[in-house]
C-alpha positions as CSV (number, residue, x, y, z in Angstrom):
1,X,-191.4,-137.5,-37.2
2,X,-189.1,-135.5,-39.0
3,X,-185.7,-136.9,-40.0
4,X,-182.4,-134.6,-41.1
5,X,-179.6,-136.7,-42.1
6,X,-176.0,-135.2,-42.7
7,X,-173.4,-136.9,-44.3
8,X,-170.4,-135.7,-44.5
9,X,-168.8,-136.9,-47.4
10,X,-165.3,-139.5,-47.0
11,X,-165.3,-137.7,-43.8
12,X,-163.8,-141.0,-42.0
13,X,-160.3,-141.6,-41.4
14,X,-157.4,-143.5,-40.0
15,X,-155.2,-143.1,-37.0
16,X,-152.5,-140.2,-38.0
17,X,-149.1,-140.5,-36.2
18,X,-148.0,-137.6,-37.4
19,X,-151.1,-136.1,-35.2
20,X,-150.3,-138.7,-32.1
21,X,-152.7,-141.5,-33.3
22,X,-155.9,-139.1,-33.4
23,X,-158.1,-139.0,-36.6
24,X,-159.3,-135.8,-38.0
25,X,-162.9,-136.0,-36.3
26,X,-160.8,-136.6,-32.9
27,X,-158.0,-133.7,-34.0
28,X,-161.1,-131.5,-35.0
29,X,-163.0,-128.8,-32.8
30,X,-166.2,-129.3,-33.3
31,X,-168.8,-128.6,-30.7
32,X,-171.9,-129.0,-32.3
33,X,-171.3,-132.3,-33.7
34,X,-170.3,-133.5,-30.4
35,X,-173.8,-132.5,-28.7
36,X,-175.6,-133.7,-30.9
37,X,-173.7,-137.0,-30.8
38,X,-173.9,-137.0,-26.8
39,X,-177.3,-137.2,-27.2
40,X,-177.7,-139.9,-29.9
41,X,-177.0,-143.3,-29.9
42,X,-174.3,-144.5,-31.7
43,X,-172.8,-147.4,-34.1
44,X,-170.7,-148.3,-36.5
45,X,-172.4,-148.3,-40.6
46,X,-171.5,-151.0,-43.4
47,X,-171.8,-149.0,-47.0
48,X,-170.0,-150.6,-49.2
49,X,-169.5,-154.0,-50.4
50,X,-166.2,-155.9,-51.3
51,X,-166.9,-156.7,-54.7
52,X,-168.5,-153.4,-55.9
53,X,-166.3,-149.9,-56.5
54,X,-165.6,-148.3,-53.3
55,X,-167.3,-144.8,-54.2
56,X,-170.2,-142.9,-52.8
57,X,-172.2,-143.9,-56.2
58,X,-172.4,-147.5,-54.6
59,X,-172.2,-146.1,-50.8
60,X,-175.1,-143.3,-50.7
61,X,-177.1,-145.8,-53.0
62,X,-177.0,-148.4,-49.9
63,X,-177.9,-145.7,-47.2
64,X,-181.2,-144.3,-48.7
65,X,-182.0,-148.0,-48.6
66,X,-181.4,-149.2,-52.4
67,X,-179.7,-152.3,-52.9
68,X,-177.2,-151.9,-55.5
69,X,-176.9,-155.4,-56.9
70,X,-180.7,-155.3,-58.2
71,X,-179.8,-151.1,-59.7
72,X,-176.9,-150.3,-59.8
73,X,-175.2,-149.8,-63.9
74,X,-172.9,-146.9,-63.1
75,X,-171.7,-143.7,-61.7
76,X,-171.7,-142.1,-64.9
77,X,-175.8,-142.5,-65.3
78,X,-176.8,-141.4,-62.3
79,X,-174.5,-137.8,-62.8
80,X,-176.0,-137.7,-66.0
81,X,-179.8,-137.7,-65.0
82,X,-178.9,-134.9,-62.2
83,X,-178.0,-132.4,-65.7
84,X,-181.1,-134.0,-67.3
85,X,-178.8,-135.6,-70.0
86,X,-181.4,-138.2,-71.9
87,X,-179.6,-141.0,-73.4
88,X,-180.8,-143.7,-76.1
89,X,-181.4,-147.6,-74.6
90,X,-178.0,-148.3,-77.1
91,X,-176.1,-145.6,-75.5
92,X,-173.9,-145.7,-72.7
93,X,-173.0,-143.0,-70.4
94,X,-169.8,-142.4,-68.9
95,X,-168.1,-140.1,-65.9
96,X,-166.0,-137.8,-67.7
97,X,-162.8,-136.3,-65.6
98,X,-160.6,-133.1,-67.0
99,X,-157.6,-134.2,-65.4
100,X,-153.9,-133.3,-65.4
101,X,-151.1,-135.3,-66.9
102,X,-147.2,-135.5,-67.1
103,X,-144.3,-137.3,-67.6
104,X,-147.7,-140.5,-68.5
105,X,-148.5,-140.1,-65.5
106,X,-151.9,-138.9,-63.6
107,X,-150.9,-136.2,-61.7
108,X,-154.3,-134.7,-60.7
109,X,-157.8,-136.1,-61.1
110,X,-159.3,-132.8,-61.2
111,X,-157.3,-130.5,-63.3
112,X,-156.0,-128.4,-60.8
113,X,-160.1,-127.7,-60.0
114,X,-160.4,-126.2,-63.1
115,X,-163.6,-123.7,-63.2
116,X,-166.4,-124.6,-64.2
117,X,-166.6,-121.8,-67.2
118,X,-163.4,-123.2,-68.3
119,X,-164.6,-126.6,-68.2
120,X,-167.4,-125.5,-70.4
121,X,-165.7,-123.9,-72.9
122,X,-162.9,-127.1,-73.2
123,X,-165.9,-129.6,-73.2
124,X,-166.9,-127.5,-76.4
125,X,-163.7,-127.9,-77.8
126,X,-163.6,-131.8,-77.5
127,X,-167.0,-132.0,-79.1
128,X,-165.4,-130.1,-82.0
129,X,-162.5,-132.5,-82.7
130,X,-163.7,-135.7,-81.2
131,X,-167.1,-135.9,-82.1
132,X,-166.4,-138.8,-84.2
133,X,-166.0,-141.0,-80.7
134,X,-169.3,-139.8,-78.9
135,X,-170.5,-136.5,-77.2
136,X,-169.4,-134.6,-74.0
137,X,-171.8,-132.9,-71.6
138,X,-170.3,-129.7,-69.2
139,X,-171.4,-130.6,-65.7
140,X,-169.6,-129.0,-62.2
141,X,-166.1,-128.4,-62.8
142,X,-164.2,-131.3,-64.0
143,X,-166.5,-133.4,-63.4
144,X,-168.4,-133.8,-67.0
145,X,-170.0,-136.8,-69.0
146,X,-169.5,-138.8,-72.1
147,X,-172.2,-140.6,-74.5
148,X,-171.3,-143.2,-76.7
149,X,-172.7,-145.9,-78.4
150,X,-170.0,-148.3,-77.3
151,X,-167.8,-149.4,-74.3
152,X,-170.6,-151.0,-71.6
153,X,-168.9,-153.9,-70.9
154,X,-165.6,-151.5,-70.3
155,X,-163.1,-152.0,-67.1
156,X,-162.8,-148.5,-66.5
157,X,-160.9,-146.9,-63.6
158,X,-161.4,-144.0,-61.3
159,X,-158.4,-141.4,-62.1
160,X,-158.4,-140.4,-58.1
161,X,-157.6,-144.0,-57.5
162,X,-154.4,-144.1,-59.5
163,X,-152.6,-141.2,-59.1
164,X,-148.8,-140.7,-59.5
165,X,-149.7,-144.0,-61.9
166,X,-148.8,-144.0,-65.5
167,X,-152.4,-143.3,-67.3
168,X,-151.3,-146.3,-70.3
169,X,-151.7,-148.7,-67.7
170,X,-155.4,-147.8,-66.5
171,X,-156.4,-147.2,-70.0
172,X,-159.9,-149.0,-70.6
173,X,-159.2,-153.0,-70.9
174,X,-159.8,-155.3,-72.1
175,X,-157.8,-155.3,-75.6
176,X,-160.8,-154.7,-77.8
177,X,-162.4,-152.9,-80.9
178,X,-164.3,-150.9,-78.2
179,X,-161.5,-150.3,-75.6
180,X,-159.3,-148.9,-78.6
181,X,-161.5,-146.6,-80.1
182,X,-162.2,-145.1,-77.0
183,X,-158.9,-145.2,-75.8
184,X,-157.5,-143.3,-79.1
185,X,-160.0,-141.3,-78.0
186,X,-158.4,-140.2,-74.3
187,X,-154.9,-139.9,-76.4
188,X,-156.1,-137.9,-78.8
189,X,-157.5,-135.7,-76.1
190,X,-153.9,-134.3,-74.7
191,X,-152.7,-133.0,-77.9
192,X,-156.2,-130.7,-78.3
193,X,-156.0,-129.8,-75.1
194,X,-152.9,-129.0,-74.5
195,X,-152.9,-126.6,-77.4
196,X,-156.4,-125.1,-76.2
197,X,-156.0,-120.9,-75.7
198,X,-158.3,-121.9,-71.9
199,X,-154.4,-124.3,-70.9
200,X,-152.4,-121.6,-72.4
201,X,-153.5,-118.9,-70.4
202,X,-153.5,-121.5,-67.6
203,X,-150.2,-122.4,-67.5
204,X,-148.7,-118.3,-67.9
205,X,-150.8,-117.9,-64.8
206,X,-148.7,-120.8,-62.7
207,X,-151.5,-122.8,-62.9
208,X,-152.2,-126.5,-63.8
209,X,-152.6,-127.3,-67.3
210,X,-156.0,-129.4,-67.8
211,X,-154.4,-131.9,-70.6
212,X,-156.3,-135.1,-70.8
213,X,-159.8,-136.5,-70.4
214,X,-160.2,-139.3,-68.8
215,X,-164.0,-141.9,-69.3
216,X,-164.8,-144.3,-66.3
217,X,-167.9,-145.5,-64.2
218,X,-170.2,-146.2,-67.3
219,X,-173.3,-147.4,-67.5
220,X,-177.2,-147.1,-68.9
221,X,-179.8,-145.4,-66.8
222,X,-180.9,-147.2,-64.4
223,X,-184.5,-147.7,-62.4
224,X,-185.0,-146.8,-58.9
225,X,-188.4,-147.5,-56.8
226,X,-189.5,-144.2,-55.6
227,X,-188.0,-143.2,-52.0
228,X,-192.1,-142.1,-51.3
229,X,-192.9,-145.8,-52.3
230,X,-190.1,-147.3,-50.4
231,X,-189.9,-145.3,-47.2
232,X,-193.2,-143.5,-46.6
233,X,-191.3,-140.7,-46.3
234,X,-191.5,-137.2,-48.8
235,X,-188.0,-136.5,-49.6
236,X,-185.6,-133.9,-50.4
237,X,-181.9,-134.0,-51.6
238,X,-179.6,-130.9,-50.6
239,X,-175.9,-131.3,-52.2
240,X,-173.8,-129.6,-54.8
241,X,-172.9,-132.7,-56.6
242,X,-174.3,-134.2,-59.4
243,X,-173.8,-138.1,-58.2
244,X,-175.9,-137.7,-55.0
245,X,-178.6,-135.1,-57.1
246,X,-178.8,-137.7,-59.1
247,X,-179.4,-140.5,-56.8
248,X,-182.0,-137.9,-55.9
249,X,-183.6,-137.2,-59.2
250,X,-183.5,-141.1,-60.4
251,X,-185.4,-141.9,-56.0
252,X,-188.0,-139.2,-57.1
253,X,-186.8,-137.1,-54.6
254,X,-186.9,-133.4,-54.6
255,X,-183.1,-131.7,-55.6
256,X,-183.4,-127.7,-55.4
257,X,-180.1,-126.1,-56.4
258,X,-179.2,-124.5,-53.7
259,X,-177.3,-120.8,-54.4
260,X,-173.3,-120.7,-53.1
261,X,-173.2,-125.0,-53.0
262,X,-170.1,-125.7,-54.7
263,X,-169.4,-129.0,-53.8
264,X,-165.8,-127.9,-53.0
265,X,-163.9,-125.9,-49.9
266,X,-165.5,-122.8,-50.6
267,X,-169.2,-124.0,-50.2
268,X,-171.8,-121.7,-48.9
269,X,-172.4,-124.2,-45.2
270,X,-174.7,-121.7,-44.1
271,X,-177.3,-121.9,-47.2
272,X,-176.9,-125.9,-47.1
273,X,-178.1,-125.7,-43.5
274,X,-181.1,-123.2,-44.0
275,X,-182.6,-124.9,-47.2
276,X,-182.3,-128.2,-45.2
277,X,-183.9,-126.9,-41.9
278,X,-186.5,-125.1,-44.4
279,X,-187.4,-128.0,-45.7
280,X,-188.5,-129.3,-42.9
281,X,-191.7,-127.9,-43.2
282,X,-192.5,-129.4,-46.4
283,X,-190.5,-132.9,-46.7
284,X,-190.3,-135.7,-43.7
285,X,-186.5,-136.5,-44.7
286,X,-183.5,-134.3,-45.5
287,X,-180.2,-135.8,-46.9
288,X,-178.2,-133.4,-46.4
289,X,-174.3,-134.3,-48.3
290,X,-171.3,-132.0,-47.7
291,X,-168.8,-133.1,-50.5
292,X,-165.3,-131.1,-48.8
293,X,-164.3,-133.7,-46.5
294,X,-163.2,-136.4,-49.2
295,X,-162.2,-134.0,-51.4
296,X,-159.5,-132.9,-48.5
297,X,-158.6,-136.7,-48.0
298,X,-158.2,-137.4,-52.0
299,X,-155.8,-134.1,-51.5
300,X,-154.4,-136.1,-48.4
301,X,-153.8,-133.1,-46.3
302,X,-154.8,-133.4,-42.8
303,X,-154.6,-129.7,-42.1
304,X,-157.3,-129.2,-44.5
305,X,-159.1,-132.2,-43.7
306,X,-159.5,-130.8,-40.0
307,X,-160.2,-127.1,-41.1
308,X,-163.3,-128.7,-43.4
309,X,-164.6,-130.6,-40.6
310,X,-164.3,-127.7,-37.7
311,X,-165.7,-125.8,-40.9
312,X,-168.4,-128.3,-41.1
313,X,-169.4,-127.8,-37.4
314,X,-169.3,-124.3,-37.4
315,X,-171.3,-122.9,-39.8
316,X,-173.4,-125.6,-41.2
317,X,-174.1,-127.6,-37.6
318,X,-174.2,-124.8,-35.9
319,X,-176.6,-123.0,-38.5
320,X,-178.7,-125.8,-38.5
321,X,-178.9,-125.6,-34.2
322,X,-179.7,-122.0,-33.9
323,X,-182.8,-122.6,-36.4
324,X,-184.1,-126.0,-35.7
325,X,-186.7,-127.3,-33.0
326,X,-184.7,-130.3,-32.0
327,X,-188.0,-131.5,-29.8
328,X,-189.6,-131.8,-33.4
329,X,-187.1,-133.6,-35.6
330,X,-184.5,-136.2,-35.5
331,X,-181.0,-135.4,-36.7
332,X,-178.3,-137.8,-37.6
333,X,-174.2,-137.7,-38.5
334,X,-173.1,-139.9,-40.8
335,X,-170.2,-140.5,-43.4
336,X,-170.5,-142.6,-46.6
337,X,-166.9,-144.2,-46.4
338,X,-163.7,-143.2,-44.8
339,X,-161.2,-141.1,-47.4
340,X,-157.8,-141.7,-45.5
341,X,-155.4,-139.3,-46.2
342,X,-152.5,-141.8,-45.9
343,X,-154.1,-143.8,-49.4
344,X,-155.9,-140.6,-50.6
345,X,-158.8,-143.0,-51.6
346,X,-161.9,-144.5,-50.5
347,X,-161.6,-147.6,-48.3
348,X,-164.9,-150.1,-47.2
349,X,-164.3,-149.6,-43.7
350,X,-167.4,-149.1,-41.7
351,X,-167.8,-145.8,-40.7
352,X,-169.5,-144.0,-37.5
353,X,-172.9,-142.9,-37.5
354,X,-174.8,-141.0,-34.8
355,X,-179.0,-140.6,-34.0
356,X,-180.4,-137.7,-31.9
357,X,-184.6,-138.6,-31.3
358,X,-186.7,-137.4,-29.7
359,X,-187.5,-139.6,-26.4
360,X,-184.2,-141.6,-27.1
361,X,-181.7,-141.7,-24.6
362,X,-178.3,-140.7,-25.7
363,X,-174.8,-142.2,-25.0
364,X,-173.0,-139.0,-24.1
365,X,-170.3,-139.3,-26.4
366,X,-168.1,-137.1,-29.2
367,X,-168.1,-138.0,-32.9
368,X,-165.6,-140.0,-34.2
369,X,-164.6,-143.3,-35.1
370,X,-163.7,-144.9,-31.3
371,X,-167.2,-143.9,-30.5
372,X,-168.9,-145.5,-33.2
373,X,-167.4,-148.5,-32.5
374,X,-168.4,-148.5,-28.9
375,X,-172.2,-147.2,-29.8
376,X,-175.1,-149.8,-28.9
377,X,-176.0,-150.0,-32.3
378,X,-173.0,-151.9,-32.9
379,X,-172.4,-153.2,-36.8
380,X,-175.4,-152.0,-38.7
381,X,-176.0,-152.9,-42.6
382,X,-176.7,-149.7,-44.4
383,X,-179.1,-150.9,-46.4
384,X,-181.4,-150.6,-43.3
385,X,-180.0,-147.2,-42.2
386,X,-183.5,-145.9,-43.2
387,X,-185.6,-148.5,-41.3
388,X,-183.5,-148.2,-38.2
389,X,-184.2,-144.6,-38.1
390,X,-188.0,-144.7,-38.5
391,X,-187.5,-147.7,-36.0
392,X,-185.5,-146.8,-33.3
């Protein structure tokens, strides 16, 4: 059997009144989902855990089967081995966000989105004046890493989960040698930046200034048993983003770079869908991520958050319908937490999930959150995601 499985990122949500009590997956148009999940059986998946982060590091870990309490370290290892950035066994490796400050206060996680050229050339300009405190690594955007030598034992905190806060309270902690060296660090950051020629130009064109770096989610490189070892299955990552390509590269799983994937709104859907269905033919599992839904809910627009989804449905599930023998291949829906747009944050909540088999009888119902909920699956662990679909 072959297995497709589609997650679509923080896709999950909570009742909108603005919207008469309907989610976005109930407000959506969305077709294709909804036949596949009227013929799928249905539950509700568990893929996070209380005393762990809530991000999809930790949540897309626990669905491709791997228990994060025996390897987890960090998200900012697993981005790094996606760029094939080799750290020492005394180094630790942190996310690194180009965000936006003002007034000490977060005001954007991401910079205003900054470009990923303009990312470069600013990364390049940190390693210049702050090479004293570590080194930066370009990735996708604003999301980039930092090395350094110190600051394992860190409390770090996500910048998309304190916005509108002032940044000197979610500084590294606690009160140390480390935390203040690396703190001057992020300090010393707005002044160069601010001043770079890449914000200048920035902020004459109406746009965001990207003014502050901001380290969090460290950790070493971790081990992973190989998804062949683990599943008996050949697999094959498609996503634009380097967390879940790295979860990939770290599971010995196949990550192509597929041309157009962006990991933002203006993703190519329709390569996404092909590559997967392609792959098909060589691999017995596809995990196949979509990263716009969650960004939509960080952004905490429920316009957009329905336009990504009916998106979603249209071009990618659709795509992936017109080319796929679904007599041959078992496809699932998934999201790896809910992103609310009322908290514009990941929440643990257990989120829907849907299988289409062949020879299994479906329930006849949409995608969404009440369905999940009613599916006979009822509460499933994700840690056995995997073994329920070989199973079922």
């Amino acid at each position: 059997m072959k297995y497709l499985v589609v997650v679509g990122d923080g896709m999950a949500d909570y009742p909108v009144d603005e919207a008469g009590g309907k989610t976005p997956l109930q407000l959506a148009y969305k077709p294709n989902m909804d036949y596949i999940a009227r013929k799928s059986r249905m539950g509700m998946l568990r893929t996070l855990r209380p005393d762990l982060p809530k991000g999809s590091d930790i949540a897309n870990l626990i669905i491709l089967g791997y228990d994060p309490y025996v390897c987890y370290t960090g998200r900012g290892p697993i981005e790094a081995a996606a760029r094939g950035i080799r750290a020492g066994e005394d180094e630790v490796i942190f996310r690194c966000n180009l965000i936006t400050v003002e007034g000490g206060r977060i005001i954007d996680y991401s910079g205003g989105h900054v470009t990923t050229e303009e990312a470069k050339l600013l990364i390049s300009e940190l390693n210049d004046k702050l090479g004293e405190y570590g080194r930066f690594h370009s990735g996708v955007s604003y999301r980039n890493i930092f090395v350094s030598k110190i600051g394992e034992k860190l409390v770090s905190t996500p910048p998309h989960e304190v916005m509108g806060e002032p940044y000197e309270k979610h500084l590294l902690k606690p009160d140390n040698e480390e935390s203040k060296k690396l703190n001057e660090m992020m300090l010393k950051s707005i002044s160069i930046l601010s001043e770079s020629p890449i914000n200048v130009k920035r902020v004459k064109s109406g746009k965001k200034p990207v003014n502050m770096v901001w380290i969090w989610g460290q950790g070493k490189t971790p081990r992973l048993q190989p998804f062949l070892e683990k599943h008996g299955l050949r697999g094959i990552v498609i996503c634009a983003v380097d967390l879940i390509k790295g979860i990939g590269v770290l599971a010995g799983m196949d990550v192509p770079e597929v041309p157009g994937a962006t990991g933002y709104y203006d993703t190519s859907y329709e390569n996404k869908a092909l590559y997967a269905v392609k792959s098909l033919e060589e691999f017995d599992f596809v995990y196949l991520h979509v990263e716009a839904p969650d960004e939509a809910g960080h952004e905490g627009s429920l316009e957009t958050k329905v336009r990504v989804i009916e998106e979603m449905d249209k071009r990618l599930f659709g795509k992936i319908l017109d080319n796929v023998n679904i007599d041959n291949v078992s496809i699932s829906i998934l999201t790896d937490h809910p992103t609310p747009i009322k908290v514009r944050k990941h929440t643990a909540d257990p989120v829907p999930f849907s299988i289409m088999k062949p020879g299994l009888n479906g329930e006849g119902r949409v995608f969404d959150e009440d369905s999940g909920r009613k599916g006979v699956f009822g509460l499933v662990d994700g840690i056995n995601f995997v073994r329920l679909l070989k199973e079922v």
